[in-house]
GUMAR-413502 format. One record per residue (C-alpha): residue number from 1; residue in three letters; y, x, z. Coordinates in steps of 0.2 Angstrom, whole numbers, plus 5000, padded with zeros to 4 digits. Each point is the difference from the previous one (the first is absolute). Layout:
<sites>
SITE; NUM; ALA; Y; X; Z .
...
</sites>
This chain:
<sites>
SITE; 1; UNK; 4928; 5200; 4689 .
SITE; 2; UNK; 4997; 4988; 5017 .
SITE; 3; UNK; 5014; 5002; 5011 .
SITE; 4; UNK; 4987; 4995; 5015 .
SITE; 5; UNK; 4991; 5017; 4997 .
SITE; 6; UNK; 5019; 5008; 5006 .
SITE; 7; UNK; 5004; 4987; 5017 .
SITE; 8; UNK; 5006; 5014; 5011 .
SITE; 9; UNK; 5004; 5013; 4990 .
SITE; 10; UNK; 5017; 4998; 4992 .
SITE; 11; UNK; 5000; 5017; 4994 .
SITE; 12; UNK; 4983; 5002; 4991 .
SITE; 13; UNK; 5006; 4985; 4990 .
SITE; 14; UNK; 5016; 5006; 4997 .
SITE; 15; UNK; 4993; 5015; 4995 .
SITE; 16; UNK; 4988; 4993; 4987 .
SITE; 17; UNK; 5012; 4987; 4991 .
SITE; 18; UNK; 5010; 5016; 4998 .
SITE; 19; UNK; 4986; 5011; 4992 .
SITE; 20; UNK; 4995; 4986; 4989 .
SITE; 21; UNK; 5016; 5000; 4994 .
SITE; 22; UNK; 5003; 5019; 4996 .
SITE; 23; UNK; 4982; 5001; 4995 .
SITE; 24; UNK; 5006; 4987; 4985 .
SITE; 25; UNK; 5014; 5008; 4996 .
SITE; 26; UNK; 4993; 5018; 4997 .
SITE; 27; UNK; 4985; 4993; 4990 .
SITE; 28; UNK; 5012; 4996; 4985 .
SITE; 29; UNK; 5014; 5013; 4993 .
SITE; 30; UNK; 5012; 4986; 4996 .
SITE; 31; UNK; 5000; 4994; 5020 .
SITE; 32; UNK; 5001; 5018; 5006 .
SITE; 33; UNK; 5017; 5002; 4992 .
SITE; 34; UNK; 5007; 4981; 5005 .
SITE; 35; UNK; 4992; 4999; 5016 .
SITE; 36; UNK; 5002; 5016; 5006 .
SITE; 37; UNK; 5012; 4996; 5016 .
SITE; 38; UNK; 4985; 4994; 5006 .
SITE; 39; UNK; 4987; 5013; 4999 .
SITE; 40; UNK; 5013; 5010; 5008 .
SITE; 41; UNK; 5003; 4987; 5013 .
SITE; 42; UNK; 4978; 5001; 5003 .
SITE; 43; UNK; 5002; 5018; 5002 .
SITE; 44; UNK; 5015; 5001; 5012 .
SITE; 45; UNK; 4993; 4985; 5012 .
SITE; 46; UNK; 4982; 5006; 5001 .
SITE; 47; UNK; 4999; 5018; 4996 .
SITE; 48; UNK; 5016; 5006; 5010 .
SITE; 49; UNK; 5003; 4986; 5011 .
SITE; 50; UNK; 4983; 4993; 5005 .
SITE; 51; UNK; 4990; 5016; 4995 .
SITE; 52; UNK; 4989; 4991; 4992 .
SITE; 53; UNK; 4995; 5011; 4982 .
SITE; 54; UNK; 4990; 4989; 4990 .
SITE; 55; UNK; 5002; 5002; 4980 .
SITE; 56; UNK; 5006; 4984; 4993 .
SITE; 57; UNK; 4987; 5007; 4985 .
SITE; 58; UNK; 4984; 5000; 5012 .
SITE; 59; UNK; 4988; 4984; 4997 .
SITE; 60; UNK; 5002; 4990; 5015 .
SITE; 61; UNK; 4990; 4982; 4998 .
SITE; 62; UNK; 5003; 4984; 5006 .
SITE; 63; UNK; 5000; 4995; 5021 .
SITE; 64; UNK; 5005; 5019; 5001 .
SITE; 65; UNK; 5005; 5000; 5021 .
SITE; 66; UNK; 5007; 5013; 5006 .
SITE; 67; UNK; 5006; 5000; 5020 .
SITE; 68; UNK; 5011; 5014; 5009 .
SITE; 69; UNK; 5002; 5009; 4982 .
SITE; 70; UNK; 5010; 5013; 5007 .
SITE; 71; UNK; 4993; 5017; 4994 .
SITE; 72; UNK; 4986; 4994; 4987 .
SITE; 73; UNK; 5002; 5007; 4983 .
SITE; 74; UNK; 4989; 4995; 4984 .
SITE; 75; UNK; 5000; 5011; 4986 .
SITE; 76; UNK; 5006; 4993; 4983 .
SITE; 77; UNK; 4984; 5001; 4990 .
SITE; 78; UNK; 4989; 4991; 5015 .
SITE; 79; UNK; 4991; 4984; 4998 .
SITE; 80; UNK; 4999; 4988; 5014 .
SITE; 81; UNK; 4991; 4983; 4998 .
SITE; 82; UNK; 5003; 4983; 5004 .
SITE; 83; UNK; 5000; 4993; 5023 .
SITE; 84; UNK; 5003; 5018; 5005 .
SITE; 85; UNK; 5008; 5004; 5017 .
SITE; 86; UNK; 5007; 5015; 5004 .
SITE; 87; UNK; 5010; 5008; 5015 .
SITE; 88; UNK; 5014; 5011; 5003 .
SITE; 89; UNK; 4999; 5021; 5000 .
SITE; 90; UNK; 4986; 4995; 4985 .
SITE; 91; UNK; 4999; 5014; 4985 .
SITE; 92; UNK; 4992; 4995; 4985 .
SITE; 93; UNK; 5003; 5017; 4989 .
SITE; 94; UNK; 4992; 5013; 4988 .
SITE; 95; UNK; 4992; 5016; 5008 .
SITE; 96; UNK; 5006; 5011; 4991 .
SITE; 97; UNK; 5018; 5003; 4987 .
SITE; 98; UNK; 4998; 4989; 4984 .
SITE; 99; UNK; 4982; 4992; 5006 .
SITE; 100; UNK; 4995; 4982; 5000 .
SITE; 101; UNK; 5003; 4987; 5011 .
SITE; 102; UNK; 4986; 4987; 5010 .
SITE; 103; UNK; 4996; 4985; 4996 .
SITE; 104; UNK; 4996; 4988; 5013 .
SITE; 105; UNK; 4992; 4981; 4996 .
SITE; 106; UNK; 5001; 4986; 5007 .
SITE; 107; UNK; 5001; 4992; 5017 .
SITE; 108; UNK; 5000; 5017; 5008 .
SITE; 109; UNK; 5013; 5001; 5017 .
SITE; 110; UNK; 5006; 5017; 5005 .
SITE; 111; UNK; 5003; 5005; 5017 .
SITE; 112; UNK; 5017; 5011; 5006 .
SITE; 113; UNK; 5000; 5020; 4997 .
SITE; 114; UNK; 4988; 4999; 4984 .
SITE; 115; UNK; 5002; 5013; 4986 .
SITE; 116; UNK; 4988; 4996; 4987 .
SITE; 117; UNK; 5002; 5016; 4987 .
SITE; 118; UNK; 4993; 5003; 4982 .
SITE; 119; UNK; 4994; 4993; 4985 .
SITE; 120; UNK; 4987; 4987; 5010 .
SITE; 121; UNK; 4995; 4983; 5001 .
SITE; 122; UNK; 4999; 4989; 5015 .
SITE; 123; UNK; 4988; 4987; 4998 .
SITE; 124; UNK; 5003; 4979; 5004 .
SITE; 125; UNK; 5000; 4994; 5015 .
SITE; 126; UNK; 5004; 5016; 5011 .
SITE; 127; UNK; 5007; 5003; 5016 .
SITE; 128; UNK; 5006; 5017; 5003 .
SITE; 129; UNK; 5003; 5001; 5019 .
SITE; 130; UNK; 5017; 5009; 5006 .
SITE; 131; UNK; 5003; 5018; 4997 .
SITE; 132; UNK; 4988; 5003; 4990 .
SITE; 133; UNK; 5000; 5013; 4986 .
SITE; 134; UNK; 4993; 4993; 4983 .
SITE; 135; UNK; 4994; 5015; 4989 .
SITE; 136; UNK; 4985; 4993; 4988 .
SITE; 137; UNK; 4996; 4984; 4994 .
SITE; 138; UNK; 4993; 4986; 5012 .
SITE; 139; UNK; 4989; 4985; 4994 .
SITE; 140; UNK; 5003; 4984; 5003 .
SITE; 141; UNK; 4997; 4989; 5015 .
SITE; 142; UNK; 5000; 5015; 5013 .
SITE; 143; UNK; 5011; 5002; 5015 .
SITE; 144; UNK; 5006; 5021; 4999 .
SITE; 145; UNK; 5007; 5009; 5015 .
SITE; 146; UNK; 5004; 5018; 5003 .
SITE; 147; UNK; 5010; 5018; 4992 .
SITE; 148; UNK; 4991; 5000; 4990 .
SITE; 149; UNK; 4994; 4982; 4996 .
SITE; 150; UNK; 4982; 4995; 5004 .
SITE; 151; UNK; 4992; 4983; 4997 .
SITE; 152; UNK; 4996; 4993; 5019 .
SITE; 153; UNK; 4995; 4982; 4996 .
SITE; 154; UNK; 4998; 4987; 4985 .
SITE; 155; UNK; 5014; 4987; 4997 .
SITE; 156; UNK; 4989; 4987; 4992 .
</sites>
């Protein structure tokens, strides 16, 4: 993790050493029971506190950024890849009760107000402008605006 990626943003950093933290404790049964003070500690700061509902089970790579994280939620089951920047109010979810989750590659950065929804994949190198509403799977190394989302430029 290189601390430089954080310079201003306190909180995002905060937030991350924290996930990486409960996100090693619930992978193991052992560390759930001894280190369980501090995945209730994650939940109380970030979910109640912060509101910030990201699963300390989703798949979150490395040089994750997230800036403002007030209001994002990431379902437990997404996969997110490695140099992702994301904003606040940014819903990564299933569309509909029990579905899947996205998965999103790497070096993609996410505007504020996104919801990206169902079982889809979002490419490398992606930028998804703000307030977008991400429904079906976007290819790599294009630039998608809009509710819903439509490809308006190539990021290459």
């Amino acid at each position: 993790m290189s601390i430089k990626l954080y310079k201003g943003n306190f909180r995002g950093l905060f937030f991350i050493v924290c996930f990486r933290m409960a996100h090693c404790v619930t992978k193991y049964s052992v560390t759930k029971i001894g280190f369980f003070p501090i995945w209730v500690l994650y939940r109380l700061m970030f979910n109640w506190l912060l509101g910030i509902d990201i699963s300390q089970y989703a798949t979150i790579g490395q040089n994750f950024v997230l800036w403002h994280g007030t209001g994002t939620v990431i379902h437990p089951a997404a996969v997110i890849g490695d140099n992702v920047t994301m904003r606040h109010c940014t819903t990564i979810g299933s569309s509909k009760s029990g579905g899947g989750a996205p998965t999103i590659g790497n070096n993609v950065d996410i505007g504020c107000n996104v919801v990206i929804i169902g079982e889809i994949t979002i490419g490398d190198n992606v930028i998804i402008g703000a307030g977008s509403v991400v429904t079906k799977s976007v290819p790599s190394n294009v630039v998608v605006v809009g509710n819903p989302a439509k490809i308006i430029g190539s990021n290459a």
